[in-house]
C-alpha positions as CSV (number, residue, x, y, z in Angstrom):
1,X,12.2,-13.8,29.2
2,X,15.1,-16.5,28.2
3,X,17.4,-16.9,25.5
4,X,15.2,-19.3,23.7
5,X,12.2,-17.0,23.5
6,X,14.1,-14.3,22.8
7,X,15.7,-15.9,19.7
8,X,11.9,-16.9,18.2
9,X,11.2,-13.2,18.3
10,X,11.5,-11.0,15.1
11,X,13.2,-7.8,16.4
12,X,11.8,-4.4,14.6
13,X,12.4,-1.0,14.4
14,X,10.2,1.5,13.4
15,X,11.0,4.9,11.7
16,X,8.2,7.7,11.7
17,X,5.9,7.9,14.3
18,X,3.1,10.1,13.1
19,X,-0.1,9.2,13.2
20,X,0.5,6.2,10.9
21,X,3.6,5.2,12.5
22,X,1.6,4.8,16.4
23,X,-1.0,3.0,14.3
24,X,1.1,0.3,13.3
25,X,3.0,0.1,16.1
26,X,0.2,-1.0,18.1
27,X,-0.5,-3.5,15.7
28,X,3.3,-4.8,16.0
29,X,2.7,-4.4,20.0
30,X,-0.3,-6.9,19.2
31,X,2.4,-9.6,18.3
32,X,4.0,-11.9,20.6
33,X,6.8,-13.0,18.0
34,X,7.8,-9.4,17.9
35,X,9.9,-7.2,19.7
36,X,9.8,-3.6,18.4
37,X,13.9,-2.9,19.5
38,X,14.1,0.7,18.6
39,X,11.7,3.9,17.5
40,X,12.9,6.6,15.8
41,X,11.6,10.0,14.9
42,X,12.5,13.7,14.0
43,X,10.5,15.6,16.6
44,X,10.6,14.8,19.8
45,X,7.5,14.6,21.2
46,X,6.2,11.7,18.7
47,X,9.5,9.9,19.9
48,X,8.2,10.0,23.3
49,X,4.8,8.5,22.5
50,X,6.3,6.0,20.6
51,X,8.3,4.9,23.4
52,X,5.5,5.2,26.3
53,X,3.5,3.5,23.6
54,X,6.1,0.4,23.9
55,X,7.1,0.7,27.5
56,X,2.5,1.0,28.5
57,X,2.3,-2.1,26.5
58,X,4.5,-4.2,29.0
59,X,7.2,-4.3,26.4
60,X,11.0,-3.3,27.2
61,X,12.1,0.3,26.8
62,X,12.8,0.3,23.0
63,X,16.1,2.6,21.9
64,X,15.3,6.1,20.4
65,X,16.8,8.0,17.6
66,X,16.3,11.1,16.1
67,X,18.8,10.1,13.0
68,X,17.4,6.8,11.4
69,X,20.9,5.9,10.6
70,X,21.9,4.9,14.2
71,X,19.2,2.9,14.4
72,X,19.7,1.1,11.3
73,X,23.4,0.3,12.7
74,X,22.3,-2.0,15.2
75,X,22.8,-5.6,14.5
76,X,19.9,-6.5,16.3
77,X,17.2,-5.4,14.1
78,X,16.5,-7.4,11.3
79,X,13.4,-5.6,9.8
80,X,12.2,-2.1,9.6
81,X,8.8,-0.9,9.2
82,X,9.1,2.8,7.6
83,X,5.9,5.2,8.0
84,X,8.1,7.9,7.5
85,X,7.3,10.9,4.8
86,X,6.6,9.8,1.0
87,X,9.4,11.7,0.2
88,X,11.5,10.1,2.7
89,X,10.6,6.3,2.1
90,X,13.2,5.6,-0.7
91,X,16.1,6.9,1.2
92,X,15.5,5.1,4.5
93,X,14.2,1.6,2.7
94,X,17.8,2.0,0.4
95,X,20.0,2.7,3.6
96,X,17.7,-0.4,5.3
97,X,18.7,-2.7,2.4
98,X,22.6,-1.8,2.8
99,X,22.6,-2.2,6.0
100,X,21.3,-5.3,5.9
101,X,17.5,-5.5,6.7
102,X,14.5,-6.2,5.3
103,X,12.3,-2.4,4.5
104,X,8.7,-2.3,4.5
105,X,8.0,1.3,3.7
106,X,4.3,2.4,4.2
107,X,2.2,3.6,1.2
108,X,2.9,6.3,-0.9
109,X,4.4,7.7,-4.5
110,X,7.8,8.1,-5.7
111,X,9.4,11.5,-6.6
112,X,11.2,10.4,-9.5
113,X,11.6,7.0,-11.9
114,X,15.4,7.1,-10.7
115,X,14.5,6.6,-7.2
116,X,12.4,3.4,-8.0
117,X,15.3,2.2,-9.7
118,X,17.6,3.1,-7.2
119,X,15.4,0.8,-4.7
120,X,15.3,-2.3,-7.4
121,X,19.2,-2.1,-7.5
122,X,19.7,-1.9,-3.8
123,X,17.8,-4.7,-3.5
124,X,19.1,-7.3,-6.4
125,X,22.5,-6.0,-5.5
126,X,22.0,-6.8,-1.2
127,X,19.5,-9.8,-1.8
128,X,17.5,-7.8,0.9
129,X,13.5,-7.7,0.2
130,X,11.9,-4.3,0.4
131,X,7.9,-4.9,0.6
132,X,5.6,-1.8,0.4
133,X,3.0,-2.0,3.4
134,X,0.2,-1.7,1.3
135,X,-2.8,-2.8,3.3
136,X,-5.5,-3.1,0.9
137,X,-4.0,-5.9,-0.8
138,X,-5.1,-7.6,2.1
139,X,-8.8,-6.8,2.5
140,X,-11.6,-9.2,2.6
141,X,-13.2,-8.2,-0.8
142,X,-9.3,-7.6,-2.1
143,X,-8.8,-11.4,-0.9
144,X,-12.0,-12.9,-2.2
145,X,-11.2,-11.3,-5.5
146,X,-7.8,-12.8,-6.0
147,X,-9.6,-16.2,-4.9
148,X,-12.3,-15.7,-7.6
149,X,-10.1,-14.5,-10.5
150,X,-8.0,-17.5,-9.8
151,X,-11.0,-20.2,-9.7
152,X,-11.8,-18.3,-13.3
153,X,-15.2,-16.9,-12.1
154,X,-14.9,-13.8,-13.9
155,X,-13.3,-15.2,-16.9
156,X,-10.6,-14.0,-18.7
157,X,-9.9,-10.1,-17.2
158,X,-10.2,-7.2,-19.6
159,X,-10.4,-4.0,-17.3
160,X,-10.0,-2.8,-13.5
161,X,-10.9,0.1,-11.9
162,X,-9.5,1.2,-8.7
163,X,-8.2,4.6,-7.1
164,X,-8.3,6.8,-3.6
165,X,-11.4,8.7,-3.0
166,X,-11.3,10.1,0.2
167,X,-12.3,13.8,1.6
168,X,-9.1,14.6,2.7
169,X,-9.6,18.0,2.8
170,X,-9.5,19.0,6.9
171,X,-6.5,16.9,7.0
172,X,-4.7,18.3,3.7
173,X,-5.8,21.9,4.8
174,X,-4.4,22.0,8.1
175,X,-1.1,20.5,7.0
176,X,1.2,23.1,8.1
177,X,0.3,23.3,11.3
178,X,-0.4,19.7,12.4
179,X,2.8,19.2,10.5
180,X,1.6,17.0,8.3
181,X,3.4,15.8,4.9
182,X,0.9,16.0,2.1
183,X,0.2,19.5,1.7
184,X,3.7,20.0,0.9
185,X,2.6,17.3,-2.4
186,X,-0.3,19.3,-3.0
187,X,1.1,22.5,-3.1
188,X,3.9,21.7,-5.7
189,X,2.5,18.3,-7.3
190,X,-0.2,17.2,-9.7
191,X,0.3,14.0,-10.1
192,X,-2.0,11.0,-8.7
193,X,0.1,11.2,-5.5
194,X,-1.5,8.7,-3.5
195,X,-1.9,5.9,-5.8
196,X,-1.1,2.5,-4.4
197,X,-4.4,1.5,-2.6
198,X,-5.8,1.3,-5.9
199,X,-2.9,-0.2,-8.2
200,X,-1.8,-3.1,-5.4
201,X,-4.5,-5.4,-5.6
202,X,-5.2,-4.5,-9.5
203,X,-1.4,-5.5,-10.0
204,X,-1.7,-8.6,-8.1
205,X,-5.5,-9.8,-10.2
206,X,-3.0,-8.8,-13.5
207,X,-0.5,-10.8,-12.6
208,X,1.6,-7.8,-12.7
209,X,6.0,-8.7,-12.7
210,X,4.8,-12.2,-12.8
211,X,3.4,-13.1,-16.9
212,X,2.1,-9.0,-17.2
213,X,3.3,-5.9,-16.9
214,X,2.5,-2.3,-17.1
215,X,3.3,-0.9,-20.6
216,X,2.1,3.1,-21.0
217,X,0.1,5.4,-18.7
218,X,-1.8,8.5,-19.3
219,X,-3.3,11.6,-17.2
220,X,-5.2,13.9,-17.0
221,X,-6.3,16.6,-13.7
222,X,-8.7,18.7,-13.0
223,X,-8.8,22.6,-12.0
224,X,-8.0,22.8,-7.8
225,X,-10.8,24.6,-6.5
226,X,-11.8,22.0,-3.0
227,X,-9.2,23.0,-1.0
228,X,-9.5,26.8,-1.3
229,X,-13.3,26.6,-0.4
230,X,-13.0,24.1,2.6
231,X,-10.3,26.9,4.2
232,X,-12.1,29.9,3.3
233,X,-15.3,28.2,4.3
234,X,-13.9,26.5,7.7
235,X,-10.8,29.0,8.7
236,X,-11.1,32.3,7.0
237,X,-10.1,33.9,4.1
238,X,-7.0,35.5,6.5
239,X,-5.7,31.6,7.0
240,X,-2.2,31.4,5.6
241,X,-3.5,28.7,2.9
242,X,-6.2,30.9,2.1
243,X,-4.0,32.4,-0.9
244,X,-2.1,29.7,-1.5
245,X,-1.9,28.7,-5.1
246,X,-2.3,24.5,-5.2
247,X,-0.6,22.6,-7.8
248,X,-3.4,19.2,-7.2
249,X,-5.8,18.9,-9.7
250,X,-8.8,18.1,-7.4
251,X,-10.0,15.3,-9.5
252,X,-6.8,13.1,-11.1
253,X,-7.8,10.7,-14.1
254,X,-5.0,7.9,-14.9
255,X,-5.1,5.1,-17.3
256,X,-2.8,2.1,-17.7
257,X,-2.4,-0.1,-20.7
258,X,-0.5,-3.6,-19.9
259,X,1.2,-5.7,-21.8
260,X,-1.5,-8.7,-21.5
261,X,-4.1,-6.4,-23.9
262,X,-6.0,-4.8,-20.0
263,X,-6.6,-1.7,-19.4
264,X,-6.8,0.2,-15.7
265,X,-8.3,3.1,-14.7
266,X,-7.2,4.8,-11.8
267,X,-8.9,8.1,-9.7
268,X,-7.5,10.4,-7.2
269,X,-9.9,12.3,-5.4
270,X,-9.3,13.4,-2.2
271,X,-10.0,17.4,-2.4
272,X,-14.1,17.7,-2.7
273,X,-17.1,16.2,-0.7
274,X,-17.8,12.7,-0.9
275,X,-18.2,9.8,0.5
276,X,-15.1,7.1,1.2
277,X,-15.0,4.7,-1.9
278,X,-11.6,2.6,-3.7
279,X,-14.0,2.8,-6.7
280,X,-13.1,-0.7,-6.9
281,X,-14.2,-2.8,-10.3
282,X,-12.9,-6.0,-11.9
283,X,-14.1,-7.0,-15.5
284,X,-13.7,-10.3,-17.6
285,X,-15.6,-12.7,-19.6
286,X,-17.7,-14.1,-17.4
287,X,-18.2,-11.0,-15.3
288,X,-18.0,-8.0,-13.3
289,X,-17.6,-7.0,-9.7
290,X,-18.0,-3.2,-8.3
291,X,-17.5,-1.9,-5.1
292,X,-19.5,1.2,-4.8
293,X,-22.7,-0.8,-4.8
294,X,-21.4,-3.8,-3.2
295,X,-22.6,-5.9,-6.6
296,X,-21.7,-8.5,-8.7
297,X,-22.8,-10.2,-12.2
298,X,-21.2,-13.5,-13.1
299,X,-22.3,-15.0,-16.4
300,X,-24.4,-18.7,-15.8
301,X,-25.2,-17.6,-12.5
302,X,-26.6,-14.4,-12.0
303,X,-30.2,-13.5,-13.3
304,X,-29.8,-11.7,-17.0
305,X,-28.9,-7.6,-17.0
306,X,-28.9,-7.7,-13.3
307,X,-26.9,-7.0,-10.0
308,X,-26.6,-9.5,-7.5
309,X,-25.2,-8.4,-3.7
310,X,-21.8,-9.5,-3.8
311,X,-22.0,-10.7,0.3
312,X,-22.9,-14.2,-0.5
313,X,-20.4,-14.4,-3.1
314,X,-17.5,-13.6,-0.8
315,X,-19.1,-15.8,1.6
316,X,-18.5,-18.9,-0.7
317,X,-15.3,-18.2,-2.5
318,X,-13.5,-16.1,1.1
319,X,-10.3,-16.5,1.1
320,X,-9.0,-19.0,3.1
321,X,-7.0,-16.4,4.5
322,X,-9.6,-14.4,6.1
323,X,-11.3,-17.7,7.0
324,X,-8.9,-18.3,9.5
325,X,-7.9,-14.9,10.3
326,X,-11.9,-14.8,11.4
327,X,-11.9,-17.7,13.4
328,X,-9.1,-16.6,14.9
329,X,-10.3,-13.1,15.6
330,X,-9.8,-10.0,13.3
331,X,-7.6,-7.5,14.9
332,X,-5.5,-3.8,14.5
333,X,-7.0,-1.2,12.3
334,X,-8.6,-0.9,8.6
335,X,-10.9,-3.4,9.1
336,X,-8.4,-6.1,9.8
337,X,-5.7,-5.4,6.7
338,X,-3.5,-3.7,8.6
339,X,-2.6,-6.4,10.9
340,X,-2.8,-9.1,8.1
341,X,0.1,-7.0,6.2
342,X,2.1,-6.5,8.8
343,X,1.9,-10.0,9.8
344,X,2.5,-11.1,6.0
345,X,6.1,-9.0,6.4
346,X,7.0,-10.4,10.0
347,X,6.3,-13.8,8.4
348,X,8.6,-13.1,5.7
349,X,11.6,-11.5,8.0
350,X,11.5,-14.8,10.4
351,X,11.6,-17.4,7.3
352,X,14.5,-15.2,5.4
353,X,11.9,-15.5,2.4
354,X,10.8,-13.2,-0.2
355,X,7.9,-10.7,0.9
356,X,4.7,-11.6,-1.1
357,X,4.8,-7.5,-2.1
358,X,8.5,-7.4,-3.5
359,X,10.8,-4.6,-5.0
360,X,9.7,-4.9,-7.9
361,X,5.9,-4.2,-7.4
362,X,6.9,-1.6,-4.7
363,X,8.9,0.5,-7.2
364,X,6.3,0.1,-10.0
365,X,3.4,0.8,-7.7
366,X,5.3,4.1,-6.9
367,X,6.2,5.1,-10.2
368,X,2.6,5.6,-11.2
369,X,2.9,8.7,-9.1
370,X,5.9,10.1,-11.4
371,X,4.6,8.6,-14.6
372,X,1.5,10.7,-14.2
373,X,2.8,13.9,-13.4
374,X,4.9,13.6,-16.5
375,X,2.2,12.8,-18.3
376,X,-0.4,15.8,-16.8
377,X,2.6,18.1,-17.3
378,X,3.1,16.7,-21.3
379,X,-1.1,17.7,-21.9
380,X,-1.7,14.1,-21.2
381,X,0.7,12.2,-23.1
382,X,1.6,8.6,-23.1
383,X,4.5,7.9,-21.5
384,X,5.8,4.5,-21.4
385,X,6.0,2.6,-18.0
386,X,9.5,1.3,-17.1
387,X,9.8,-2.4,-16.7
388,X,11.8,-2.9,-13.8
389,X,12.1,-6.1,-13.7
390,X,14.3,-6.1,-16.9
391,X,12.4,-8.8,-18.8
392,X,12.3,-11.2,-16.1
393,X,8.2,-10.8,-15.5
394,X,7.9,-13.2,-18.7
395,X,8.9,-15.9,-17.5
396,X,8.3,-15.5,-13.2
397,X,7.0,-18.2,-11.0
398,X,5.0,-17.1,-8.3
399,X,6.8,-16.5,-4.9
400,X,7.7,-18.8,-2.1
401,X,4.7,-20.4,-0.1
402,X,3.0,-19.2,2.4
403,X,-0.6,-18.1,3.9
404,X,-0.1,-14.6,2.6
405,X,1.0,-15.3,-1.2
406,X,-0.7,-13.1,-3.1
407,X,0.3,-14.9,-5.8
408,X,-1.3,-17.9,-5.3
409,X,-4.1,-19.4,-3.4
410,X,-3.0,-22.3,-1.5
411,X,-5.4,-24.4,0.9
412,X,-3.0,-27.0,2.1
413,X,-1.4,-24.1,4.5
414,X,-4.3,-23.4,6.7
415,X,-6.1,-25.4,9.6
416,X,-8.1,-28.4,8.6
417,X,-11.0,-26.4,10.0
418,X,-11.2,-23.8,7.2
């Protein structure tokens, strides 16, 4: 390689290489503008495969580090993607910021309101962008949806639905000895601990931080009896989790009032047999979309008091987006999103702009997680949602311009083809 392509390339380190963490490094591995410089991980045998994982790809030998801190010294690295631990995304994105790098921590809840607010101030105070990697904002309905809502197809909005309903329960179950992260949250949590697939895209429809904002929040959780089941049922009742006492509510109920007059309703499920869903549903004016039944009634254009397939919808309003992204050929996992997000941050980190996911909706995607255990330990309270943008979402302008704005829909940026 010489000098000149290696200056082009966006150098990376990654920190957490679970399951997730591999996952997305084979995404990164998939980009030819990026050099992944240096993996880091607690246990060693996950900081092996992340390095074989580089070195099989035909990549130079990254540097390894147990403590994320000596990676995040290097001068080197300007970004660093973060599928740590929930609990640990805050603390490595902060010490990221200070040390002068762009954070992209993967998906999760905060622990507390202070550590949202600890990850706006880093970030006003070091001008460096934290963007949470959340990947549904970047799936093809997700995308067609923010294309509709902006050509005004479904009217003025009123009400969203969204959430995580997913049988988790093998994974959550065996937690302790696949060393896994989240039954540690289920065990002393009940909250909607997983809640950012859901309230991402709804932000972004709502204009959330940029003319809205989220005002109050309310929960409510169910008894826990899908976990104790699945590991009597599956593993015995002599399994050390058999006995366990679990904090989760298996069914989590959370609604948002915001300041625009909508409401959002939010579900965490993850503990009882089902099917996979994002219980998806956007509501205006002119008309409603809903993702379990893949359906769609827009006022003028569908026939009365029915359902219409939503496939030839996204087919005419797709964002332009996924039009090239297709023609180009979908890659990485999740149906495509994952790459798209990733590729939306490495974007950001070689222009020295703004991500198109900033602090701001990072911390108040996360906070839903804290809100709503206060609330679901209050009875089911209000509580009123912090602004963290300290008044500025009044007056916001969308931010900078590129392909993966999920602000605004621009056509001009994509080939002449699309």
């Amino acid at each position: 390689m010489n000098v000149k392509d290696d200056q082009t390339k966006v150098r990376l380190g990654v920190i957490g290489l679970g399951g997730r963490g591999r996952g997305l490094l084979g995404a990164l591995l998939e980009m030819k503008d990026v050099e992944i410089a240096a993996v880091c991980d607690l246990y060693d045998d996950r900081l092996r495969m992340g390095v074989d994982q580089v070195v099989a790809s035909g990549r130079q030998k990254p540097g390894s580090y147990s403590d994320y801190k000596e990676l995040l010294a290097r001068d080197d690295i300007k970004g660093v993607i973060i599928p740590s631990s929930w609990s640990s995304h805050v603390e490595i994105a902060i010490a990221a910021m200070k040390a002068g790098k762009y954070a992209a921590p993967e998906a999760g809840g905060a622990s507390s309101l202070e550590e949202c607010w600890d990850l706006v101030r880093t970030s006003e105070e070091t001008g460096m962008p934290c963007m949470m990697l959340e990947n549904v904002c970047y799936g093809r309905n997700e995308m067609a949806l923010i294309n509709m809502i902006k050509k005004g197809l479904f009217g003025e909005l009123i009400h969203c639905q969204s959430g995580y309903e997913h049988d988790l329960r093998d994974e959550v179950a065996l937690g302790i000895e696949n060393r896994h992260y989240r039954i540690h949250n289920y065990l002393n949590r009940n909250a909607d601990i997983y809640p950012t697939h859901g309230i991402g895209p709804v932000s972004k429809f709502l204009g959330i931080n940029r003319s809205n904002r989220f005002l109050s929040l309310t929960s409510m959780a169910s008894k826990a009896r899908g976990l104790h089941e699945w590991i009597a049922d599956h593993r015995g009742t002599d399994h050390p989790m058999a006995k366990a006492e679990f904090a989760q509510g298996d069914i989590v109920t959370t609604m948002i009032k915001c300041a625009q007059g909508e409401t959002v309703l939010l579900t965490h499920d993850t503990t009882l047999p089902r099917p996979y869903s994002r219980a998806g549903r956007v509501q205006g004016t002119k008309g409603i979309w809903m993702e379990d039944n893949n359906s769609i009634h827009l006022q003028g254009k569908s026939p009365e008091h029915t359902w219409e397939s939503f496939d030839p919808y996204r087919e005419e309003n797709e964002h332009p987006l996924w039009k090239e992204y297709i023609s180009l050929g979908v890659r990485g996992g999740h149906g495509g999103m994952d790459y798209l997000c990733l590729r939306s941050f490495v974007e950001s980190v070689k222009m020295k702009i703004s991500t198109p996911i900033d602090v701001y909706d990072t911390a108040a995607w996360m906070a839903v997680t804290a809100l709503s255990e206060q609330s679901i330990a209050l009875g089911g309270s209000s509580v009123a949602f912090p602004d963290f943008t300290n008044g500025k979402w009044i007056n916001r302008t969308p931010g900078p311009k590129s392909k993966y704005s999920l602000d605004e829909v621009d056509d001009s940026l994509f080939f002449e083809t699309v």
